[in-house]
Backbone as CSV, one residue per row, in Angstrom:
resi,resn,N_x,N_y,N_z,CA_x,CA_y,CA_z,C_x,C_y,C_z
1,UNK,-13.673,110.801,78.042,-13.212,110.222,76.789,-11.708,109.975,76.906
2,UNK,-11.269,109.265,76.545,-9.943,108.218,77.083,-9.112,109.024,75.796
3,UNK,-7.467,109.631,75.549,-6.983,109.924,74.443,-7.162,108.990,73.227
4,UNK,-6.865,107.822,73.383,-7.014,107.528,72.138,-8.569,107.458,70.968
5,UNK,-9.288,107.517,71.781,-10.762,107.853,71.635,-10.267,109.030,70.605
6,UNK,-10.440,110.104,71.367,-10.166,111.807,71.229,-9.033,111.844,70.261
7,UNK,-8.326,111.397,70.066,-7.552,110.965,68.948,-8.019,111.024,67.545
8,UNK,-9.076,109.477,67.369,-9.044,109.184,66.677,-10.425,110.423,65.825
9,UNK,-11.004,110.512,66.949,-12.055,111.799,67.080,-11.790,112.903,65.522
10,UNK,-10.279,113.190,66.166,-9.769,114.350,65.390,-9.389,114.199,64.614
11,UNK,-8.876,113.000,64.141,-8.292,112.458,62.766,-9.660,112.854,61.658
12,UNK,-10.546,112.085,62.162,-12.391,111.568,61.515,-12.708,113.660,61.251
13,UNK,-12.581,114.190,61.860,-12.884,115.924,62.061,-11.875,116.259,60.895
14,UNK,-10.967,116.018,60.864,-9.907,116.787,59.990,-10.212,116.157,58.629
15,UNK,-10.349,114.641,58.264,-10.804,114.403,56.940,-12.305,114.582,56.794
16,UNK,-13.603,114.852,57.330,-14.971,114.839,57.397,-15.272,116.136,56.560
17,UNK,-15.855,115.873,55.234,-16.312,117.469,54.687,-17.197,118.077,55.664
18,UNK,-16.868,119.443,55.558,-17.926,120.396,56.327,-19.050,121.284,54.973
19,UNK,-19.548,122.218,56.074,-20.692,122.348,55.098,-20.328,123.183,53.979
20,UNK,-19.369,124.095,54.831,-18.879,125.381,53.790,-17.597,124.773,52.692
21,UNK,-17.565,123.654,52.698,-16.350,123.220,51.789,-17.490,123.199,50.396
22,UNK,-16.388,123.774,49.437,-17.317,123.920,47.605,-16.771,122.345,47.791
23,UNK,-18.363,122.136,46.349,-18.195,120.964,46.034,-17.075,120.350,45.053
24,UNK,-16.619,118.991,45.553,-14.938,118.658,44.479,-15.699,117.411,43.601
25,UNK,-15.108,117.636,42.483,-15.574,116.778,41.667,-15.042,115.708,41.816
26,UNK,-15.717,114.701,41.582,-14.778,113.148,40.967,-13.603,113.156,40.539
27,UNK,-13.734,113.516,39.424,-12.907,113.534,38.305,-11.622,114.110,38.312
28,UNK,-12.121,115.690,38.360,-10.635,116.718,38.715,-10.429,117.321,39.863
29,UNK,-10.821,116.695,41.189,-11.073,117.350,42.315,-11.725,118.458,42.503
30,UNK,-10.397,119.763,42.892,-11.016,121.112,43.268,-10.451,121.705,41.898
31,UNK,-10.139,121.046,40.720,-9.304,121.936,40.098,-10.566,122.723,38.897
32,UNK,-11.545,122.002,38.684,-12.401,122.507,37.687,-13.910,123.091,38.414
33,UNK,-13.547,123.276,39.396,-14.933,123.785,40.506,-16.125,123.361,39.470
34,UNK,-16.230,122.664,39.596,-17.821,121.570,39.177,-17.909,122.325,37.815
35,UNK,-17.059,122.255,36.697,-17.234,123.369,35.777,-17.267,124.754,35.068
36,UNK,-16.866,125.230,36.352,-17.485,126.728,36.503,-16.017,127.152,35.949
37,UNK,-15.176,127.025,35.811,-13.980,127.176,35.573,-13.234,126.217,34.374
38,UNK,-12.576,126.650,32.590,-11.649,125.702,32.151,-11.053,124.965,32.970
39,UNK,-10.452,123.624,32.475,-9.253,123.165,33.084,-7.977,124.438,32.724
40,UNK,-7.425,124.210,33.469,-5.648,124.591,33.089,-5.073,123.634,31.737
41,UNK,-4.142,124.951,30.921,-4.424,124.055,29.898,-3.056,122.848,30.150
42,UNK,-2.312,123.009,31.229,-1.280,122.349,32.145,-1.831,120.619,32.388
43,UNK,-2.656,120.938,32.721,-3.964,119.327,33.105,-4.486,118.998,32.252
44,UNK,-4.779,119.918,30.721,-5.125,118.709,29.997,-4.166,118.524,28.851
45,UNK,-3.395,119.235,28.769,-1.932,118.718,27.946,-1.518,117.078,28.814
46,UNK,-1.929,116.959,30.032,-1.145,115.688,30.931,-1.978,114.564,30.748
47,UNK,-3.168,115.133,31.092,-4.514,114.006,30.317,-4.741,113.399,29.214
48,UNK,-4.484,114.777,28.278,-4.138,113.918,26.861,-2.911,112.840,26.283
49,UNK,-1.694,113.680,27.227,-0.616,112.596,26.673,-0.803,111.761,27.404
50,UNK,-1.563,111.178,28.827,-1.634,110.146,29.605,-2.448,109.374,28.349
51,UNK,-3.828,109.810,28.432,-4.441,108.992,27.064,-3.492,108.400,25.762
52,UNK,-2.992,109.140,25.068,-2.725,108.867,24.024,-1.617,107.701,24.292
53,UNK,-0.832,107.514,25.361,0.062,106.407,25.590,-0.606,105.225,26.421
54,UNK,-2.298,105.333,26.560,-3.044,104.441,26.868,-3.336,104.010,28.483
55,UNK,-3.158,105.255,29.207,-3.338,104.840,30.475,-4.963,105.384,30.406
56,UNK,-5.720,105.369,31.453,-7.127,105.277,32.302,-7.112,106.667,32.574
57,UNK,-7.951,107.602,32.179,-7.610,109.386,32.311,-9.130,109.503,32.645
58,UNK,-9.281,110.640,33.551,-10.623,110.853,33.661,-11.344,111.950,32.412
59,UNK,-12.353,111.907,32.450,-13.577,112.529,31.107,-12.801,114.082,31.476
60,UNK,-12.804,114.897,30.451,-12.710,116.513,30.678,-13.729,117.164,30.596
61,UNK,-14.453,116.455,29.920,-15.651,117.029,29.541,-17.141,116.577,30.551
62,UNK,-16.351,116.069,31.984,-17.548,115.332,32.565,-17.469,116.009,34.157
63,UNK,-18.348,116.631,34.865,-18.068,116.468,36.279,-19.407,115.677,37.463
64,UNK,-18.656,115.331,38.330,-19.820,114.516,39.101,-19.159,115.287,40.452
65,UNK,-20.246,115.387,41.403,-19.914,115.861,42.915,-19.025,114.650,43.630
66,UNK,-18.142,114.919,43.789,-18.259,113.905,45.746,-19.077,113.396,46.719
67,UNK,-19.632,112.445,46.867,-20.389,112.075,48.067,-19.408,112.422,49.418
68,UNK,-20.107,112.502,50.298,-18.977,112.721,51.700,-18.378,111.232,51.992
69,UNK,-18.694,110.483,51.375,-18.054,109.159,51.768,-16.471,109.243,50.605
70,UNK,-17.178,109.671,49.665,-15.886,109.739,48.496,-14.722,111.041,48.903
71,UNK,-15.160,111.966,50.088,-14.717,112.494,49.954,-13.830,112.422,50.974
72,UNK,-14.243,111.780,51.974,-13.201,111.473,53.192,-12.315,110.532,52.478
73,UNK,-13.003,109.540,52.064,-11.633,108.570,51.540,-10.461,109.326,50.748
74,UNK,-11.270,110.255,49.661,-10.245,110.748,48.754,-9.217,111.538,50.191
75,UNK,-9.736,112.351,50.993,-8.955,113.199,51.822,-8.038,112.445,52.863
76,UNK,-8.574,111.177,53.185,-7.713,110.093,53.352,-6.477,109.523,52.774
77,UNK,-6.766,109.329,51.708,-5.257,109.165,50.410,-4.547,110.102,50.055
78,UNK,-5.090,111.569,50.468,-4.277,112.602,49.902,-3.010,112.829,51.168
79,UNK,-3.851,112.526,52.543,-3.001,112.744,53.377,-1.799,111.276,53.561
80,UNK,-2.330,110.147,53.542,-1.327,109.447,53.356,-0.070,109.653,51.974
81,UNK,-0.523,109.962,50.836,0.321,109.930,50.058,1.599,111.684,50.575
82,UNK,0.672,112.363,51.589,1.150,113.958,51.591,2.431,113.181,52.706
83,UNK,2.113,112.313,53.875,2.938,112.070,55.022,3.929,110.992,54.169
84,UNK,3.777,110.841,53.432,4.782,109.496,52.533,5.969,110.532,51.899
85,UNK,5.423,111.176,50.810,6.282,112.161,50.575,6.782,113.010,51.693
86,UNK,6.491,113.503,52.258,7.205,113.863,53.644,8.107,113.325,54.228
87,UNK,7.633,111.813,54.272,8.941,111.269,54.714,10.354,111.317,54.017
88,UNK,9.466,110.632,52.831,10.734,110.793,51.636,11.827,111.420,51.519
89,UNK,11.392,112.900,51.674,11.780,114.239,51.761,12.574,114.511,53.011
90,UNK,12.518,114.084,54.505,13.012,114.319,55.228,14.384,113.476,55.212
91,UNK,14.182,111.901,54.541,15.216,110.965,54.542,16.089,111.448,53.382
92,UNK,15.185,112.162,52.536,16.665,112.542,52.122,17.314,113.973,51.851
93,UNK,16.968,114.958,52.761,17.530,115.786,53.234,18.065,115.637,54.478
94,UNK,18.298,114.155,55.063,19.077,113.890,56.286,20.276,113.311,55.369
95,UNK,20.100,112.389,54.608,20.794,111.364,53.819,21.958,112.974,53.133
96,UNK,21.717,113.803,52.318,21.906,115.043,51.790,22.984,115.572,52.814
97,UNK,22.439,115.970,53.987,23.352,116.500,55.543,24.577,115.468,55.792
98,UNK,23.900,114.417,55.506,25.092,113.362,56.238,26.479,113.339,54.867
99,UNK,25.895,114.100,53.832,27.129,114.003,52.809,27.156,112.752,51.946
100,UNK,25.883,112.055,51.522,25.515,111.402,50.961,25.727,111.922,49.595
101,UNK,26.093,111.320,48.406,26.157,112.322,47.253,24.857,112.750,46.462
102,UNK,24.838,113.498,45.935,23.012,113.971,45.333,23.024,113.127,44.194
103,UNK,21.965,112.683,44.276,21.956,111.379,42.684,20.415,112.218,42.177
C-alpha cells in the first residue's frame, strides 16, 4: 500500500464511527445523550435567544440518532472547523510575539 493510500486510510479510521461510540443525536450531538440526560440549562438559554431573534435552532424537545454517514460528515466539519481555529490561534499568538498590539 503506497503512503498516500495509507494516508488517506487513516484519515477515513479517525472520522468512521466505531461500535462502542454512544449514539449522537442530530440535533444536540453528544450533549443530550439521546435524552437520557436535560439539556444544560447554558444550551437552551442560547437556543432560545437564537430563536427568539429568528435564526433556524434545532427542536429541544426532539432527538434522532446519527446515521454513520451523518456522522462522519458531522466528524468531518468538526475537525475542519477544530484545524481552522487552530490556525487562527497560532497566527495570532505569532502576530501577539511579534509585538503586534492586542485588539
Amino acid at each position: 500500500m503506497n503512503r498516500r493510500l495509507g494516508a488517506r486510510l487513516a484519515r477515513l479510521e479517525e472520522v468512521a464511527p466505531k461500535s462502542t461510540d454512544p449514539p449522537m443525536c442530530v440535533y444536540h450531538r453528544d450533549v443530550c445523550q439521546m435524552g437520557a440526560q436535560p439539556l444544560p440549562e447554558l444550551y437552551v438559554l442560547v437556543v432560545e435567544a437564537k430563536r427568539r431573534v429568528g435564526q433556524v435552532v434545532p427542536p429541544l424537545d426532539e432527538h434522532r440518532a446519527m446515521t454513520a454517514a451523518e456522522r462522519v460528515r458531522d466528524a468531518r466539519e468538526f475537525a475542519a472547523l477544530l484545524a481552522e481555529t487552530r490556525e487562527r490561534v497560532a497566527a495570532e499568538e505569532a502576530a501577539l510575539k511579534a509585538g503586534a498590539p492586542w485588539t
